[in-house]
C-alpha positions, 0 to 999 in steps of 0.5 A: 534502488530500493524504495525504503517504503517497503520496509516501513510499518503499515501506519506510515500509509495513515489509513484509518485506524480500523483498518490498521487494526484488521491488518495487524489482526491478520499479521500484515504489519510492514507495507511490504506485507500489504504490497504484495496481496492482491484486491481478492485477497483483501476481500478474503480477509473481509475488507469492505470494496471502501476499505480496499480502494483506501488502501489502494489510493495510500499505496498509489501516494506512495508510489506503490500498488497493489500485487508488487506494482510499483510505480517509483520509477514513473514518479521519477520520470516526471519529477525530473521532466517537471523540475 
């Protein structure tokens, strides 16, 4: 199953406009695009430590980490054990 997240525009993870503002400056425009960097890369990008673990937290909301994890499938698991 396909996690549609991946193929959304970065705004869906409503992370701080400024922050938008340097993704798309450096041509990450689709989560999929941000998924895919690692914490160095975003340091080589000049993120603050702060503006990284935002972003992190918004990935992990949505199931999702960075370097390609995904954590969909854990989420699943436990949805179905809780409900």
């Amino acid at each position: 199953m396909k996690n549609k997240i991946l193929d959304s525009e970065i705004e869906v993870l409503t992370l701080n406009d400024n922050v938008v503002k340097k993704l798309k400056n450096n041509n990450i425009n689709y989560v999929k695009d941000l998924w895919s960097l690692s914490r160095k890369d975003l340091k080589n990008l000049n993120f603050s430590d702060r503006d990284i673990q935002g972003i992190i937290i918004k990935l992990q909301l949505k199931g999702l980490d960075l370097n390609k994890k995904k954590y969909w499938y854990f989420y699943q698991y436990f949805y179905y054990i809780l409900f």
